[in-house]
C-alpha positions in Angstrom: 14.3 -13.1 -9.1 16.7 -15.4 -8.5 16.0 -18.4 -5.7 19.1 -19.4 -4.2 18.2 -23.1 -2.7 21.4 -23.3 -0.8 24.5 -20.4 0.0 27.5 -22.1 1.1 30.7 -19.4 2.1 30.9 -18.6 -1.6 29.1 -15.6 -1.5 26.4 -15.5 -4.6 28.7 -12.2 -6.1 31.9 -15.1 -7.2 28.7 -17.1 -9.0 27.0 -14.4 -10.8 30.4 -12.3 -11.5 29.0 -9.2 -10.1 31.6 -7.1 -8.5 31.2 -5.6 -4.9 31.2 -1.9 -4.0 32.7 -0.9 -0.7 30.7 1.3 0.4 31.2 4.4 1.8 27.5 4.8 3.6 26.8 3.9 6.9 26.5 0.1 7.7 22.9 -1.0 9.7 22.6 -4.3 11.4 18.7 -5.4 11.7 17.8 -9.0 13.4 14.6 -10.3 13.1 13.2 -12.4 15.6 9.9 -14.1 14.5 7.9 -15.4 17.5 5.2 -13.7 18.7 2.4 -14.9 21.7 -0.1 -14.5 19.3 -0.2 -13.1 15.7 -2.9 -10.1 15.2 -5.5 -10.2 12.5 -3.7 -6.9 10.7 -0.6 -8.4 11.0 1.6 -9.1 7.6 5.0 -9.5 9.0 7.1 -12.6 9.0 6.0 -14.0 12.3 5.4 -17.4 13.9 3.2 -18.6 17.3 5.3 -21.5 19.3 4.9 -22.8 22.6 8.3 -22.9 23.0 10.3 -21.4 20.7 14.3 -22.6 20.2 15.6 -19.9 21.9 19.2 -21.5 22.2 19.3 -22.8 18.9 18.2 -19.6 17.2 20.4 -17.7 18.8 22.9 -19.7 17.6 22.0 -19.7 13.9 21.9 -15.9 14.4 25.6 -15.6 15.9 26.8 -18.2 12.9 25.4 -16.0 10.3 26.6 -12.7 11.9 29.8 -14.6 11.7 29.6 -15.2 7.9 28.4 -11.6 7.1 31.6 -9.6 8.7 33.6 -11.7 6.0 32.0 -10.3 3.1 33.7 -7.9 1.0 31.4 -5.2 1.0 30.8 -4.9 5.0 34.4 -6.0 5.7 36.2 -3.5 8.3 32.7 -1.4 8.4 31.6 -0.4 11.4 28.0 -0.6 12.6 25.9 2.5 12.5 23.1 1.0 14.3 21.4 -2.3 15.5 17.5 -2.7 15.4 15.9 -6.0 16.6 12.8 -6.5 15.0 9.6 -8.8 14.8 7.8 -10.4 15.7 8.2 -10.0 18.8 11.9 -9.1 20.1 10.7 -8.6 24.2 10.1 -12.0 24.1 14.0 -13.3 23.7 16.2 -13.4 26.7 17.9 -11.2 27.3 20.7 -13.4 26.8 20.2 -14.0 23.2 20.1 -10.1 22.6 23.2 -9.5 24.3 25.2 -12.4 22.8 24.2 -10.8 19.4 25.1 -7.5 20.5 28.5 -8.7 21.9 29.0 -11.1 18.6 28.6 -7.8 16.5 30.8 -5.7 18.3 33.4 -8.2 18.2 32.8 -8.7 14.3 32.4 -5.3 13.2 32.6 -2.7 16.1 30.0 0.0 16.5 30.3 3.3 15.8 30.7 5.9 18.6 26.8 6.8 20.1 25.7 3.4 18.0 21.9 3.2 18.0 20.6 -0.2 19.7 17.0 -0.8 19.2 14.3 -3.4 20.5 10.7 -3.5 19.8 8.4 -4.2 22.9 5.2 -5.7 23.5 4.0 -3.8 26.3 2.3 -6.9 28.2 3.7 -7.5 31.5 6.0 -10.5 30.6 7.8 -8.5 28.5 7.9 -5.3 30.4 9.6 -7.1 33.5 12.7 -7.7 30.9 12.8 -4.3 30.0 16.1 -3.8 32.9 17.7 -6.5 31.4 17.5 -5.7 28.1 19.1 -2.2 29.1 21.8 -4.1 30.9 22.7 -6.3 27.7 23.2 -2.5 25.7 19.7 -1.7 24.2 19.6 2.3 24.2 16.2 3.0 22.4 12.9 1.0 23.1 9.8 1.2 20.7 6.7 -0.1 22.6 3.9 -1.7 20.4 0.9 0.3 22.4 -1.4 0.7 18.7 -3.8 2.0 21.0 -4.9 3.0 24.5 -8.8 2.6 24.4 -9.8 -1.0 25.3 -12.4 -1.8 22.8 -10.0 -0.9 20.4 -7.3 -2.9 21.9 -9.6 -5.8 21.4 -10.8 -5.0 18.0 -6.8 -5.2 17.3 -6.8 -8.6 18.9 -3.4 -7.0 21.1 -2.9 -9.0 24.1 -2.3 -5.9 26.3 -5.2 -3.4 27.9 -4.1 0.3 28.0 -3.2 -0.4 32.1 -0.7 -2.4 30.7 0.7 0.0 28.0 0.9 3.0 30.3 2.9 0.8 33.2 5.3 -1.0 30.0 6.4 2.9 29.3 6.8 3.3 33.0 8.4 0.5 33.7 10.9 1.2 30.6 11.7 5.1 32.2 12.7 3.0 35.6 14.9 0.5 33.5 16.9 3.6 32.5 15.4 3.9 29.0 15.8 7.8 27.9 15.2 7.2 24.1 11.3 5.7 23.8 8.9 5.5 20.7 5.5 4.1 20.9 3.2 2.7 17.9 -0.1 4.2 17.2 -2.4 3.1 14.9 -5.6 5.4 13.6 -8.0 4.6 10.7 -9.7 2.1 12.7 -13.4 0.8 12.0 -15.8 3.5 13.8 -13.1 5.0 15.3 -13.5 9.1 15.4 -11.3 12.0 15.3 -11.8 13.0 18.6 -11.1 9.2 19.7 -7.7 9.3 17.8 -7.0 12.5 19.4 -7.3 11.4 22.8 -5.4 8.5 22.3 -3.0 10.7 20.7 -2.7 13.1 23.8 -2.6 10.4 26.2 1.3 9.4 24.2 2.3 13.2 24.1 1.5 13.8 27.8 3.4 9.9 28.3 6.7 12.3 27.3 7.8 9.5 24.7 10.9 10.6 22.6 9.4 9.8 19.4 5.8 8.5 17.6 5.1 6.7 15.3 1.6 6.9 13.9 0.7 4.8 11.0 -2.9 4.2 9.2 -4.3 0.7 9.4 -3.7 -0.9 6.3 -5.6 -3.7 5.5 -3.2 -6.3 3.9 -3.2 -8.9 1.1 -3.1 -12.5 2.6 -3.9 -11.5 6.6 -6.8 -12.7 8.6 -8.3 -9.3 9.2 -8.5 -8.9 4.7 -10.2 -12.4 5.1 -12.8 -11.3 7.4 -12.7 -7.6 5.5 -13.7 -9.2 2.2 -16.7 -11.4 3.5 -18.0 -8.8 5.9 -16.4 -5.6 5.2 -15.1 -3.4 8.3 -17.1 0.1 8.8 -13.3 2.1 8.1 -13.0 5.6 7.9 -14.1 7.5 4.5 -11.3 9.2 2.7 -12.0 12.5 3.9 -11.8 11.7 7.7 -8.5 9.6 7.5 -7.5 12.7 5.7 -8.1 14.6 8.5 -6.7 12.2 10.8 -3.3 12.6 9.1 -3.2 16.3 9.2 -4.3 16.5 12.7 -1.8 14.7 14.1 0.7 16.4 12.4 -0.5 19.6 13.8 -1.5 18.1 17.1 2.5 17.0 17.4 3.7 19.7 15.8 2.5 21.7 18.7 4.2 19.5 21.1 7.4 19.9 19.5 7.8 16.4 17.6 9.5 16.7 14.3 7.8 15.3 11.8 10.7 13.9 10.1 8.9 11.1 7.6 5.3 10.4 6.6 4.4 8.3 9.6 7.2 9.3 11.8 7.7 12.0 14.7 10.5 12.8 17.2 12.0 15.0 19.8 14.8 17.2 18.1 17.6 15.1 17.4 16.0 12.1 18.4 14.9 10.5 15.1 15.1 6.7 15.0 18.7 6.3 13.1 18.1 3.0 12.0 14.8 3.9 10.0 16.4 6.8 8.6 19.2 5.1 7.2 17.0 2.7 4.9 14.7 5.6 3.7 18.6 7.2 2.4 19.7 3.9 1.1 22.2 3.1 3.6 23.9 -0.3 3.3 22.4 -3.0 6.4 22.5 -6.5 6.7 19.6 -8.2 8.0 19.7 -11.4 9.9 17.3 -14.3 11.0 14.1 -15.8 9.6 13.0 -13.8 6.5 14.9 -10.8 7.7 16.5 -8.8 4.3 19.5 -6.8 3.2 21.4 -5.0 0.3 24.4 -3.6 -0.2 25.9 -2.0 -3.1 27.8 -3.1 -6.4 30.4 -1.4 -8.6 28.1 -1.0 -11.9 25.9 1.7 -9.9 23.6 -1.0 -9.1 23.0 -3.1 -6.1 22.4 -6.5 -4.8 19.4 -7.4 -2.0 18.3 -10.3 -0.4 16.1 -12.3 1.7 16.1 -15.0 3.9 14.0 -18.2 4.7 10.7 -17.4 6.5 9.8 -20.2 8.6 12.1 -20.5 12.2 13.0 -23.8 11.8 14.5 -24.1 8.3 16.0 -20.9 8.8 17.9 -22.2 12.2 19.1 -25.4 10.4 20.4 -23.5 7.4 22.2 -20.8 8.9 23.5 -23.4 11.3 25.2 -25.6 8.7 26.0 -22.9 6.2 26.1 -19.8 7.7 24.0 -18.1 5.4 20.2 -18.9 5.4 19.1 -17.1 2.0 15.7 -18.1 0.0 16.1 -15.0 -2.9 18.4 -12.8 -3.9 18.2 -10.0 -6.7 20.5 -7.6 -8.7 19.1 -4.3 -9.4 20.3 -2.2 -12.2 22.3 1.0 -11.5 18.7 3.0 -13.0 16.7 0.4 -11.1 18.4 1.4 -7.7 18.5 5.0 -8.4 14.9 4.9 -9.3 14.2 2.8 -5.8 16.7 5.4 -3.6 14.7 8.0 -5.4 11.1 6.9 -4.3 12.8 6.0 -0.3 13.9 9.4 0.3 10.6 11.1 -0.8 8.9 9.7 2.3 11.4 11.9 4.6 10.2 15.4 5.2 14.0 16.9 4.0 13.1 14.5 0.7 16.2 13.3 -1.7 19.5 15.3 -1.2 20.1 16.1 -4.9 24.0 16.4 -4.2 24.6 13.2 -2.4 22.2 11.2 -5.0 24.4 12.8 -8.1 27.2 11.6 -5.9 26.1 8.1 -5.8 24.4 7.6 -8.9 26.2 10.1 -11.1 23.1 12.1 -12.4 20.5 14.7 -11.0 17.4 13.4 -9.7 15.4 16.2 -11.0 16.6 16.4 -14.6 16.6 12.4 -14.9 13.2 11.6 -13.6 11.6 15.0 -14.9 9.1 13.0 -17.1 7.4 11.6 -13.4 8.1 14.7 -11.4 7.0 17.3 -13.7 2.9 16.7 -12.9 3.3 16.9 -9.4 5.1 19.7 -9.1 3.2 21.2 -11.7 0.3 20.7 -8.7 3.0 21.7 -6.2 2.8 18.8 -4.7 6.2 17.9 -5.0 9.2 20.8 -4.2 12.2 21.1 -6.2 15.3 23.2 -5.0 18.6 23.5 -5.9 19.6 20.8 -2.8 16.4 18.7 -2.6 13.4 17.2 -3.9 10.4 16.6 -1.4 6.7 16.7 -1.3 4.6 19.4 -0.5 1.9 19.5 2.7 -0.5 18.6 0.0 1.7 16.3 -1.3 2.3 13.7 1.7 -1.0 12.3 1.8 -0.4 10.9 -1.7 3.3 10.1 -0.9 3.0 6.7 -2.2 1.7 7.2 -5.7 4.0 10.6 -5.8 7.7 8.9 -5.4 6.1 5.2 -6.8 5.9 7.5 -10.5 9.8 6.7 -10.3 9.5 3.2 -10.4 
């Protein structure tokens, strides 16, 4: 990989010679805003405790690198498909900065008729008493960080919300005018039993949120809580009952008429998140702020994908002078990408359209990849059809090491 110290408005395609692709897939905007109140134990995202963070100035270095993106070639006269601003935690910006980014893009790229607009919520009470603003500035779907409504596990998660809170944050964002809600659950937690998660899991359904998502706790490299895990290990669920776990809620939501349309990922009919969607089919998006990432796509098949500077501060004086703020940036071959689009659509419950990938990459999935495939659908874990390629009910719980056999 490539570390770019410095990108000045000569885009790093004139230095390396690669040639851009305009594409023709939709164009996603994400904006990563990294302060948080307090940074959880599990937590492995790019996200930074101040007192007082630079609101004004990072909201400037945001604006001046939207600025510089709309000229490049590849996103030029795009439109955008959809917005998501991510953290962090985004309920903690005024609602001033999220609306001077939303009006900044607009004015850049314009956004598509029925644009999704997202914003992730803490649901303490600070940030729920923005939720009518944020509405106001042209936010359209909310996704509440609940991970839980039992207190003890609330605490074991070191959130700084008690389930009160959560259930009057989802109230609250129905009285803001919010029609389009998800809510984050987490299961797999230490001593935690099925019928706990299933309560929990109830509570949401009965809430009447548009979508769930409802993800395993993962306990990741370089976090405080695989610190703590590797001198005293955690009492976490045994294979079999996370198993069990992940099927029930499928069936649990199934039966309350959420679509299952990822791995970890449930909505109301024809409310899926848009934004989400569009990375796991290798849409184009531009990320900016601190460590936030993007790709986009170039003429040999392959594409180009970056990231930028972590920490706030030296990403606000970057993108401030330069407009651009990137740390790393990467070509991947036109195999390498069709291999990584491959293993992205696998996690959607429609898998890998075999027609649009042959249109993009120029080759069947199936017939190209055969060598990984051929075991698992020897198992029937994985599905083959003349349109698609996806996995199998027994085949989701071992989603990762399925579509990661492309790689």
């Amino acid at each position: 990989m490539k570390i770019l110290n410095r990108i000045t408005t000569k885009w790093f395609y004139n230095n390396a010679h690669v040639h851009i692709l305009k594409s023709t897939t939709p164009l996603r905007l994400y904006v990563h805003i990294p302060f948080c109140a307090h940074k959880c134990h599990y937590c492995d995202f790019n996200s930074h405790v101040r007192n007082q963070p630079a609101w004004q100035q990072y909201q400037q270095a945001l604006l001046h690198e939207l600025k510089q993106w709309a000229s490049h070639p590849s996103f030029k006269g795009k439109k955008l498909a959809s917005l998501f601003f991510g953290g962090g935690t985004p309920s903690l910006a005024p609602a001033s900065l999220i609306s001077a980014v939303i009006e900044m893009a607009e004015q850049q790229f314009g956004l598509s008729e029925q644009c999704e607009i997202s914003l992730e919520a803490n649901p303490g009470s600070a940030e729920a008493e923005r939720f009518q603003a944020y509405h106001k500035a042209g936010i359209n779907r909310l996704s509440i960080g609940v991970q839980s409504l039992d207190r003890m596990e609330l605490r074991w998660l070191e959130r700084i919300h008690n389930p009160e809170e959560a259930l009057n944050a989802f109230q609250m964002a129905r009285s803001a005018g919010f029609n389009n809600i998800n809510l984050d659950l987490m299961f797999g937690l230490p001593k935690q039993t099925l019928a706990q998660w299933q309560q929990t899991l109830q509570a949401a359904i009965q809430l009447g949120a548009e979508h769930l998502s409802c993800y395993q706790l993962t306990v990741e490299a370089h976090t405080a809580l695989a610190a703590k895990h590797a001198q005293t290990p955690y009492p976490l669920p045994d294979d079999e009952l996370a198993l069990s776990m992940f099927h029930n809620t499928r069936k649990q939501l199934a039966h309350a008429d959420y679509h299952a349309y990822e791995i970890s990922n449930f909505s109301r009919p024809t409310l899926k998140c848009q934004h989400n969607d569009g990375y796991w089919q290798y849409d184009d998006y531009i990320g900016i702020g601190a460590g936030a990432a993007g790709k986009w796509n170039n003429i040999d098949g392959g594409v180009t994908r970056y990231s930028n500077i972590r920490t706030p501060e030296r990403y606000i004086e970057e993108a401030s002078n330069c407009g651009t703020a990137i740390n790393s940036q990467e070509l991947l071959s036109h195999e390498a990408a069709a291999a990584e689009a491959c293993w992205l659509a696998l996690r959607r419950t429609d898998g890998l359209d075999r027609i649009a990938f042959k249109q993009r990459f120029g080759f069947d999935a199936a017939e190209h990849f055969s060598s990984a495939f051929n075991p698992w659908v020897t198992q029937q874990m994985l599905l083959v059809d003349k349109h698609s390629i996806y996995l199998s009910a027994s085949g989701l719980p071992l989603a990762d090491m399925i579509s990661a056999s492309v790689l």
